[in-house]
Structures are given as C-alpha cells and as structure tokens.
N, C-alpha and C positions, 0 to 999 in steps of 0.2 A: 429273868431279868432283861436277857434283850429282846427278846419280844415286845415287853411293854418298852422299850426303848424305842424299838421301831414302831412301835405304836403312837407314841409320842412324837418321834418325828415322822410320820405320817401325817399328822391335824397339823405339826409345828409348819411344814412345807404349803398345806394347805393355804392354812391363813396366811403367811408369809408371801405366797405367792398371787394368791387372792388378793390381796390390798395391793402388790404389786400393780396386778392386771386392773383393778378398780383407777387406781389412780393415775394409771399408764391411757387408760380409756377417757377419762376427765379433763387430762392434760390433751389431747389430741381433739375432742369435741371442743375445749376454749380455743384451740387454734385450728380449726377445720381447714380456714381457708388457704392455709399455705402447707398442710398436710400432702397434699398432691403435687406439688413443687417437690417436698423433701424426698417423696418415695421416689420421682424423677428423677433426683439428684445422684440416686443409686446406680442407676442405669444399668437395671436388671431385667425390668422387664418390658416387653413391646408397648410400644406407646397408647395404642387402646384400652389396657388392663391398668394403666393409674388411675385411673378415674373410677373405676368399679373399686380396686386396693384401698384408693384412699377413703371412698365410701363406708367399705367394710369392717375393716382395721378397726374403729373407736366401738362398735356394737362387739365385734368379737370379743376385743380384749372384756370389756362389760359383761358380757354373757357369759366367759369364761370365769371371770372374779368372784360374780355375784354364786356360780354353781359351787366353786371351789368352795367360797367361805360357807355355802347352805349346806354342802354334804349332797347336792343332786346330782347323780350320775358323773359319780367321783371320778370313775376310774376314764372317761370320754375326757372327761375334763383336762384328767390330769396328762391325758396321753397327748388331746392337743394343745393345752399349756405347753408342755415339754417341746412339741412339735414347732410349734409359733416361737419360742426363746431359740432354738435353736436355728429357724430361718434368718431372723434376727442377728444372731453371731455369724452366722455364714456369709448374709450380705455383707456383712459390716467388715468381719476377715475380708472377702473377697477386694473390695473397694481400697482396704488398707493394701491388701498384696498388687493392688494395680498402678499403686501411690497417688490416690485419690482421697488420702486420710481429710483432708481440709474440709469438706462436707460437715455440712450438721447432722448429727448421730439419729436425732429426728425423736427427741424423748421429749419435746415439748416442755420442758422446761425454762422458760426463759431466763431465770436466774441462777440458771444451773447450763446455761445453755455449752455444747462440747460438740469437737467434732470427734472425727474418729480416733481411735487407738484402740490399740491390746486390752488396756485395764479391759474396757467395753465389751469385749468379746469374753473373754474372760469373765466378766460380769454375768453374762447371760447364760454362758454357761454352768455359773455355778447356781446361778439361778434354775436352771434346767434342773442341777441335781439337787438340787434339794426339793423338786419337785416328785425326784424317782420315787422316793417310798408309800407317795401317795397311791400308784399304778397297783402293788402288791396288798396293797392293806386297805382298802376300798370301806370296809368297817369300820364305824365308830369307834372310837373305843371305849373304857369303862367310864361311867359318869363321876368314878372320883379322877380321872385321868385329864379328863377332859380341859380343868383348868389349866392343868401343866403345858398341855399340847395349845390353848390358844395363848397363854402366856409366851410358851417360848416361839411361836411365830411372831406374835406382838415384836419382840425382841430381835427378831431376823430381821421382820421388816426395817423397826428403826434402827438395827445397825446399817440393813441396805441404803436407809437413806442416810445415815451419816457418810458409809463410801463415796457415794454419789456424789456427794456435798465435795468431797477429799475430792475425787477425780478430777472435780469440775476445775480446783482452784489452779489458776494461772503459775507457770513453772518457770521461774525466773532463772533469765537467761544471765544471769548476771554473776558476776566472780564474788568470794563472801569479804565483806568489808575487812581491811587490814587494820585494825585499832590501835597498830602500832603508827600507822600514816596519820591519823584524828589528833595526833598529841605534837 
C-alpha cells in the first residue's frame, strides 16, 4: 500500500511541478525584458552573470517542465527541479533576512505580482518537496495508476495556484469595522 502511495506521489510531484516549471518559464519569456532588472534586484550575484541568468532562467525552467511532465531523465530532472526551487527560497530568505523584502519576488506574474515574504520561501520549499519522491521512484508506474498520479498533480498544481492567488491579496492594514459605531 505505500508503495504504490509513493508511487503515486511520485507522477503527482512530477506533474505538479512540471506545470509549475512550464508556466513559471512562460511567465518569465512574456516579460524577458525586465527579467534582468528583477534578478538584479536580488543582489546576489556579480554584475556580469545577470545577463547570462536572465538569459537562461526561462529555457531552464522549460526544459525542466517539459522533462518532468515527459517522464525523460526523471531522476536529473527532478534533482535539478529541487535544486533551482531551492535557490530560489534561499535568495528570496536571504533578501528578506537582509530587510530587502520590498523587491519583486520575480514570478512574473503581474496580477499576482508580490514582493518578498516567508509564505514565498515557504512556498518553494514545499514545492521542493513534493518534488523528493520523484528522485527515488524514477519509474513509471502501473498504467492503471497512472491516472491517479496525473490527476492528483493536476490538483497540487491548482491548489498551488489558488495559494498563490491567497498570497498575493493585499493585507489590510486596517482595524475590523465596529458595527456598533454604523448605527
């Protein structure tokens, strides 16, 4: 029984993260041109290497979605998926422990657009692990399985982007109306 559990979420992480990485790559090619501004913004790395970063960044995440969701060279894949989500939370921790959080988080979203925070880090991280079981179980698994495992990624993913959605909304600063004051 857990075996095929972990088998399941194996594909589940797969696709889940694969559609991450696809649409994380999409979002960053419609806004290429201020892609190299935002990794700047990080102020991580020496000022010659944003411009290769910003270059590479959108093909990687692509390359790595398109392998994830195909099943090719699962286990490279999933090692540097993991590896790239977790650069990601480190910068983004880093920036926040520097109180640099006001930045743009840099996920190209513009109607979702955020700057830094915890949730963020947080985010990526669990995004990392739900990535781990793909690293051990690099096999298919059984073809009656198979829909459970893209199904419940389908479902990672859209709850992913419902958080996202949740992060993004504005946190009002405001004290909660006294209804006794309205009458």
């Amino acid at each position: 029984m857990l075996d095929t559990l972990f088998v399941i979420a194996a594909l589940a992480g797969r696709i889940c993260i694969g559609l991450v990485f696809l649409l994380a790559a999409i979002q960053k090619m419609r806004h290429w041109r201020v892609l190299e501004g935002v990794i700047s913004n990080y102020r991580l790395l020496p000022a010659r290497l944003v411009k290769p970063a910003a270059l590479l960044l959108p093909p990687t995440e692509l390359v790595l979605g398109l392998m994830l969701l195909s099943g090719l060279a699962v286990w490279a894949a999933a090692i540097s998926g993991i590896v790239l989500l977790l650069i990601f939370a480190g910068a983004m921790a880093i920036n926040i422990g520097r109180g640099r959080s006001h930045i743009d988080c840099g996920c190209h979203q513009s109607f979702l657009r955020q700057t830094l925070k915890p949730v963020l880090v947080a985010r990526n991280l669990a995004l990392a692990a739900i990535l781990a079981p793909a690293v051990i179980m690099t096999a298919g698994p059984m073809p009656v399985l198979r829909p459970v495992g893209f199904g419940a990624g389908l479902a990672f993913f859209l709850l992913y982007l419902v958080i996202n959605a949740l992060a993004a909304l504005p946190i009002l600063d405001q004290p909660p109306i006294d209804a006794g004051a309205l009458s």
